[in-house]
C-alpha positions in Angstrom: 70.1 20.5 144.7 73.4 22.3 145.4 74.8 25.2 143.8 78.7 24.6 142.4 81.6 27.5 141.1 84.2 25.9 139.4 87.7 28.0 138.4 90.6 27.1 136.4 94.0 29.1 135.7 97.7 28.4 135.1 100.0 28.7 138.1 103.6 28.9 137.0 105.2 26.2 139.1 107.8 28.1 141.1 104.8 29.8 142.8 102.4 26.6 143.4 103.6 27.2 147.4 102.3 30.6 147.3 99.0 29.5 145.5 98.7 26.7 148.2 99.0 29.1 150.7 96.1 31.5 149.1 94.3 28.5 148.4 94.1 27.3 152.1 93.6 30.5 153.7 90.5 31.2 151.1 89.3 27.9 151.3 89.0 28.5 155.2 87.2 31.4 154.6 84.6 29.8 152.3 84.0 27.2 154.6 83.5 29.4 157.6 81.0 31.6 155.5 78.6 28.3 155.0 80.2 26.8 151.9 79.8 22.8 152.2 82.8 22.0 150.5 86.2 23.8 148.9 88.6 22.0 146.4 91.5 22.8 144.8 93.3 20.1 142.4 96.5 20.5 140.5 96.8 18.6 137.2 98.1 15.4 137.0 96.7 13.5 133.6 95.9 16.8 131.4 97.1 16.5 128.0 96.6 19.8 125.0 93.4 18.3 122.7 93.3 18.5 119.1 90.7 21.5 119.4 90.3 22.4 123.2 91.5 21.5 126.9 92.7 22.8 130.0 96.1 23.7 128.2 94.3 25.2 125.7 91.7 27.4 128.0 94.1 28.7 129.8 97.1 29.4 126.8 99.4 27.1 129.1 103.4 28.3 128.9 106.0 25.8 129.9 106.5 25.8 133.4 103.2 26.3 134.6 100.1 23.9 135.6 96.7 23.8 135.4 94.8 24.2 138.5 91.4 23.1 138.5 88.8 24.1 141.6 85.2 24.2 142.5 83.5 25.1 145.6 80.1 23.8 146.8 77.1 25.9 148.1 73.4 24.9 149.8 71.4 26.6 146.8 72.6 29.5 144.7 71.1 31.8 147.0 73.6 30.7 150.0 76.6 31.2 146.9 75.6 34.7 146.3 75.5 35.5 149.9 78.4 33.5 150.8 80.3 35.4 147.6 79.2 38.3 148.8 80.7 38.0 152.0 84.0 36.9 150.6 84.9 39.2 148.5 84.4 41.9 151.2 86.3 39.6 153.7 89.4 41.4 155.0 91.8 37.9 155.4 91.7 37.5 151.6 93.1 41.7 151.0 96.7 41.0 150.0 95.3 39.5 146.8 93.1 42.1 146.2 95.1 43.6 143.7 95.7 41.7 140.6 99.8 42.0 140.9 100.0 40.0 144.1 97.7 36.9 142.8 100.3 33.8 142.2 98.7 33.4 138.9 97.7 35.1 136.1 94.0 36.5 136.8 93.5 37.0 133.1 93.9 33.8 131.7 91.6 32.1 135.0 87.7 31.5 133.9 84.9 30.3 136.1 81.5 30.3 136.5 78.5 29.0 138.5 76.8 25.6 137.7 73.3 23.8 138.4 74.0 20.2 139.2 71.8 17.9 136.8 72.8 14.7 138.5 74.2 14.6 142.1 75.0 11.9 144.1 
């Protein structure tokens, strides 16, 4: 089976063309270090819950949306390479430093999954 990261963070609106940008220009990056597939969705039916959501996770302000991404790896062996890789990669410098990231970094959570069904 494969090996999946998923990521979710606010983006404030005004700067969705800069995370675009970012987003492209890592998810080539990914994909040319051997990931199989890189996607990154803005939110379109996301609504706050009565106890938790994506609003919620990510303390949501007015005038931002939720962006909601996952990449897909071989095994988790090729994802810790691949990772690796591109966090050393020089393309992706200019948001190497928290302050330049379209997004606030500390409100963004992720994490690395085992598929239990896969089709």
């Amino acid at each position: 089976m494969s090996y999946v990261d998923g990521f979710v963070c606010p983006v404030p609106e005004d700067k969705l063309g800069e995370y675009r940008r970012m987003a492209r220009k890592a998810g080539k990056i990914w994909m040319e270090l051997g990931a199989l597939s890189y996607h990154e969705c803005v939110a379109d039916d996301v609504k706050p819950g009565k106890v938790t959501s994506f609003p919620q996770a990510v303390k949501l302000k007015p005038g931002e949306v939720v962006v909601f991404s996952w990449i897909v790896y071989k095994n988790r062996r090729e994802r810790d390479r691949i990772m690796k890789k591109v966090m050393e990669h020089p393309g992706l410098a200019e948001w190497s430093d928290p302050k330049n990231l379209p997004f606030d970094g500390k409100r963004m959570f992720f994490g690395g999954f085992k598929p239990i069904v896969e089709y």
